[in-house]
C-alpha positions in Angstrom: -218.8 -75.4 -39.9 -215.8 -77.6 -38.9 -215.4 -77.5 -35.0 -213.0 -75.5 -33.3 -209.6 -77.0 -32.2 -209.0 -76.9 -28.6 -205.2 -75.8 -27.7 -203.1 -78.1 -25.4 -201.8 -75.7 -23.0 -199.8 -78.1 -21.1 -198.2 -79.6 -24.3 -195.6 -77.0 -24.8 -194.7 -72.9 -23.4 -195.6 -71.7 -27.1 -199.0 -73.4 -26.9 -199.5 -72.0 -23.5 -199.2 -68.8 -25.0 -200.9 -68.7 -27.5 -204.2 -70.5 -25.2 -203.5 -67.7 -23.1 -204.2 -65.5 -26.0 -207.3 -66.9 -27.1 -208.8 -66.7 -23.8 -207.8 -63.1 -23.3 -209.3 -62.3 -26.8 -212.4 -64.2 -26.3 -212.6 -62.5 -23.1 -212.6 -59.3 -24.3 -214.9 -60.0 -27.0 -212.8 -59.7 -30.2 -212.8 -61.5 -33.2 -208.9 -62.3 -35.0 -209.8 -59.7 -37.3 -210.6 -56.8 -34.5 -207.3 -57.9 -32.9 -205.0 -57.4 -35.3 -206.4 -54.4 -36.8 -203.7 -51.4 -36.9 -201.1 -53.7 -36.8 -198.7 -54.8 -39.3 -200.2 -58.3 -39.1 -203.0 -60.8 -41.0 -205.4 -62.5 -39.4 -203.6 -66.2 -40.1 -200.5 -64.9 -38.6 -202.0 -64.1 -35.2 -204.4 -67.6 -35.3 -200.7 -69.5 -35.8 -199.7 -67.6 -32.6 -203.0 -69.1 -31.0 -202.5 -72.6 -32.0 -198.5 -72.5 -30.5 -197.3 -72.6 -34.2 -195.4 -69.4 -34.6 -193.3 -67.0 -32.4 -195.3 -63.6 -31.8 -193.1 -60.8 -33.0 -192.3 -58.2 -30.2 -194.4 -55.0 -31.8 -197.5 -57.4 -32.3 -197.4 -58.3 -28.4 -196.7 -54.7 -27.5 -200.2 -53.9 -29.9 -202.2 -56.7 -28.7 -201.2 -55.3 -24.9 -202.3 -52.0 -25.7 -205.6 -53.2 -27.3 -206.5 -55.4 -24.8 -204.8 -53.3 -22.1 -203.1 -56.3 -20.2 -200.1 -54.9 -18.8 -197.7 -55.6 -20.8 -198.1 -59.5 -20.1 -198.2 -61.0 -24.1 -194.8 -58.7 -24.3 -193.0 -60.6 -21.3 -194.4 -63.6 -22.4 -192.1 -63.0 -25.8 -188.8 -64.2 -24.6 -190.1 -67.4 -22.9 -191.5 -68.6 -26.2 -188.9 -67.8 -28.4 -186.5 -69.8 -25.9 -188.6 -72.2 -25.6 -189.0 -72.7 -29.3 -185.3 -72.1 -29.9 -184.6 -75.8 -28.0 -181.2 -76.9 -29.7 -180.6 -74.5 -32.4 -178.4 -71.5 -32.2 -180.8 -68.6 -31.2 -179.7 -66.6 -34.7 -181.1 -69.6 -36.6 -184.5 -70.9 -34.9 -186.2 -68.2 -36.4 -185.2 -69.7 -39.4 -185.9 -73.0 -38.2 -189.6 -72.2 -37.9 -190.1 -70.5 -40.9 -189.3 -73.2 -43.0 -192.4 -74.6 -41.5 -194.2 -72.5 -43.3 -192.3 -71.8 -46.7 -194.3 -72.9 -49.8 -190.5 -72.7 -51.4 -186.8 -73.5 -50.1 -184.1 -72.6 -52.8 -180.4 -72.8 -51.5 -176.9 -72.3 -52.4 -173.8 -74.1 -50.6 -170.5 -73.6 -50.8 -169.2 -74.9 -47.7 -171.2 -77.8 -46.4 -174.4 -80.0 -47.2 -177.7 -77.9 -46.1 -178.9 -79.8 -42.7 -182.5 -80.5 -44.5 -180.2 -83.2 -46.2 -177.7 -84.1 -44.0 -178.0 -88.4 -42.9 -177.0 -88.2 -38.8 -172.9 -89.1 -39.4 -172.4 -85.9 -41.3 -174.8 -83.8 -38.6 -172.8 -85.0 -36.4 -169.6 -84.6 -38.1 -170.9 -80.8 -38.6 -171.4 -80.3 -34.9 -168.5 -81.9 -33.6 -166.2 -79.4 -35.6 -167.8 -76.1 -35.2 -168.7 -76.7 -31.0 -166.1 -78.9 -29.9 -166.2 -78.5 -26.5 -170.7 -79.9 -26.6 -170.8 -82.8 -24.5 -171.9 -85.8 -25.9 -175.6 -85.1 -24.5 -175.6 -81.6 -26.3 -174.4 -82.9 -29.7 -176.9 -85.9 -29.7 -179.7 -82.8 -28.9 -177.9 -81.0 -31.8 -178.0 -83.5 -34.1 -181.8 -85.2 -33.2 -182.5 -81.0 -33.7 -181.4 -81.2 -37.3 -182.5 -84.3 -38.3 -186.1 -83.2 -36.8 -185.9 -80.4 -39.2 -185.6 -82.9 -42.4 -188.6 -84.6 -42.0 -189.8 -81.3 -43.6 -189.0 -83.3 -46.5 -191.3 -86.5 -45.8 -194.3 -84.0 -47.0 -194.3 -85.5 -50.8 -194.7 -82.2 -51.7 -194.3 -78.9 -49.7 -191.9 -77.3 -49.8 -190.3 -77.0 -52.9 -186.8 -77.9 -52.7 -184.1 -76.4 -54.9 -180.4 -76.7 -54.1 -177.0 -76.0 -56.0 -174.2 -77.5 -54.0 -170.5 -76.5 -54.9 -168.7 -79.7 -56.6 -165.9 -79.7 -53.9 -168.5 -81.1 -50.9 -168.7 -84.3 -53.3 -165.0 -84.6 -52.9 -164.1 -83.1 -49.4 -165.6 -84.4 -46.2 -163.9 -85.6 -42.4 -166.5 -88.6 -42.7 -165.0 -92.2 -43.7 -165.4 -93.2 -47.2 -168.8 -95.2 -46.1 -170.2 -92.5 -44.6 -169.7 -90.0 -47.2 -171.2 -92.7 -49.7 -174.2 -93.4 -47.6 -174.7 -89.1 -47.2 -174.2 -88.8 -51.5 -176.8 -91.4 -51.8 -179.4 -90.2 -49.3 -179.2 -87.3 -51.5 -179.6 -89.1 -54.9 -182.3 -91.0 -53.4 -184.3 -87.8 -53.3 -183.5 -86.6 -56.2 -184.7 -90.1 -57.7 -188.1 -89.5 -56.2 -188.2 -85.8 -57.4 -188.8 -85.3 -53.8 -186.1 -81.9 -54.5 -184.1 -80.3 -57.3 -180.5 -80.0 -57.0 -177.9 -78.7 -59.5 -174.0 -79.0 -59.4 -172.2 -76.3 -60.1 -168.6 -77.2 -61.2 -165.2 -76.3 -59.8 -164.4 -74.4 -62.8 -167.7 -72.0 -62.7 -167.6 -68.2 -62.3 -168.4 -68.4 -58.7 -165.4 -66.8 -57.1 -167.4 -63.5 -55.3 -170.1 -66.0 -53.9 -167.1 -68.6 -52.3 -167.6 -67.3 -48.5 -172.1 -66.8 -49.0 -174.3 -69.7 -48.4 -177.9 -68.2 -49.3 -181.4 -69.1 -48.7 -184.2 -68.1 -50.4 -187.8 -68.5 -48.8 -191.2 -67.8 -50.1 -194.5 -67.9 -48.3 -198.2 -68.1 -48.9 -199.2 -64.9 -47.2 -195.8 -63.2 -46.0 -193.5 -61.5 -48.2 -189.9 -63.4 -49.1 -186.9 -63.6 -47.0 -183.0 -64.8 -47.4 -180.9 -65.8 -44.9 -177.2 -66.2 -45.0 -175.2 -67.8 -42.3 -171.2 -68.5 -41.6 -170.4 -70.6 -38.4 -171.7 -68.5 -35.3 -173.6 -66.2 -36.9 -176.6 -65.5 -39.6 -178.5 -63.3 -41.2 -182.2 -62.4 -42.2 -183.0 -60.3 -44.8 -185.7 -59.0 -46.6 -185.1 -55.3 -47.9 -186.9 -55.7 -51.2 -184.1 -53.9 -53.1 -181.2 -56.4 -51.4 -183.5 -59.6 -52.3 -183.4 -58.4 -55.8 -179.6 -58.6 -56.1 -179.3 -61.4 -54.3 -182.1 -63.2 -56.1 -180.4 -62.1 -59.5 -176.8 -63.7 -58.3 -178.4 -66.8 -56.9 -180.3 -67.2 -60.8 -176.6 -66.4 -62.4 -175.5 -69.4 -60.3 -178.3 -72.0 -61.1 -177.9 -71.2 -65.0 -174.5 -72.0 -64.6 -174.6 -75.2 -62.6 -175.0 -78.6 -64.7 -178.2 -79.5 -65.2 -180.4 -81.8 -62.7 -180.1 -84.6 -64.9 -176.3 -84.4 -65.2 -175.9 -83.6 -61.2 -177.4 -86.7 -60.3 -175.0 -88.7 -62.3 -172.2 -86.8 -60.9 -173.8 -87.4 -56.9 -173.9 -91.5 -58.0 -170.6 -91.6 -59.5 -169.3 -90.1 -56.2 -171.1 -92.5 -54.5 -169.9 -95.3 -56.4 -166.0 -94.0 -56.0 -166.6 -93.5 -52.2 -167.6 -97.7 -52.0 -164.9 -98.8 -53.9 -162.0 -96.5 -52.4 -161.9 -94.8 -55.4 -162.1 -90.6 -54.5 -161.4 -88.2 -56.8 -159.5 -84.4 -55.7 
């Protein structure tokens, strides 16, 4: 039997938390699977809450109060660790945020700019600069170090899965120099060299005219049920009524069979590339 991991308590508020919930369980002589029982909740879901790697959901806290009877404290204890794990995303998406920690499978569509998971730091920055102009240069840099934290998803050779179909216009349109763009395209086409993700173009020309003002984001998980998310500038969504996922699910699949094949995209991304070095951009 492997031994058990001791949790840092002092490393972060979310480990802190979730030591403080071991102890209490412990204490009161219950096992994960005692603890969670009448609750919406598996038994892996609480041990992540233990270990500091997830944010415990407010009806859990409220259950393991009442179970344990302590007063209400794992329920106070909520908002600390989800501000704590927020750090420099916008509160709608650090949710998000941590649950692609734990997708088995990212599929996404973009219409309006290059997901973050791909983004080199010129364009994060680019991003930031425009949609919170007044940040000062300290808040952007923890902006942008934010995103680019949450690409190194992608240095896992495989998990997640990675599927993306980006409109053909971000190819073309961008506030970053000709350089940078180039350097962003082929960060991109590196990956898709290494079959590290699977992207798709999906051409100007393509039916995708009710879709034009919906990014969506498709997650799938090991032992929790699937989620989208959709987001515009300041705001975003979660959701995962069953009967909404299907639609969405079934536009998002009308999309993919219409974009240009993997094969085809890539050359597309390295002709880009190759336009962008020699001054050459195409409208």
């Amino acid at each position: 039997m492997a031994a058990r991991k001791e949790i840092d308590g002092s490393a972060s508020v979310p480990q802190f938390y979730g030591k403080e919930l071991r102890f209490k369980r412990e204490e009161a002589g219950l096992t994960l699977e005692k603890l969670v029982e009448g609750s919406f909740y598996g038994v892996s879901y609480l041990s992540e809450i233990e270990r500091g790697q997830r944010s415990m959901p407010m009806d859990l806290a409220r259950h393991v109060d009442r179970v344990m009877k302590t007063d209400g404290f794992f329920a106070r204890g909520c908002e600390d660790v989800r501000k704590a794990k927020k750090g420099a995303h916008a509160a709608y998406f650090a949710p998000i945020a941590e649950a692609e920690t734990r997708a088995l499978a990212i599929e996404r569509w973009s219409n309006a700019l290059i997901p973050g998971l791909l983004q080199t730091p010129a364009y994060a920055e680019a991003v930031v600069r425009l949609t919170e102009p007044l940040d000062t240069p300290e808040e952007v840099r923890s902006r942008v170090a934010a995103r680019l934290k949450r690409a190194k998803l992608l240095d896992d050779p495989k998990r997640p899965e990675y599927w993306v179909i980006l409109h053909e216009s971000l190819l073309r349109q961008s506030t970053l120099s000709a350089v940078e763009m180039a350097d962003q395209l082929d960060h991109i086409a590196a990956m898709l060299r290494r079959s590290r993700i699977f992207l798709q173009i999906l051409s100007y020309n393509a039916p995708t005219q009710p879709f034009m003002e919906l990014s969506m984001m498709f997650m799938e998980f090991e032992d929790e049920p699937p989620l989208m998310y959709t987001e515009g500038p300041y705001h975003g969504q979660t959701i995962d009524d069953p009967g909404l996922l299907k639609h969405y699910r079934k536009a998002y699949d009308r999309l993919r069979a219409a974009a240009l094949p993997p094969e085809a995209s890539l050359a597309l991304i390295e002709q880009a590339v190759e336009d962008y070095r020699h001054g050459q951009q195409r409208t």
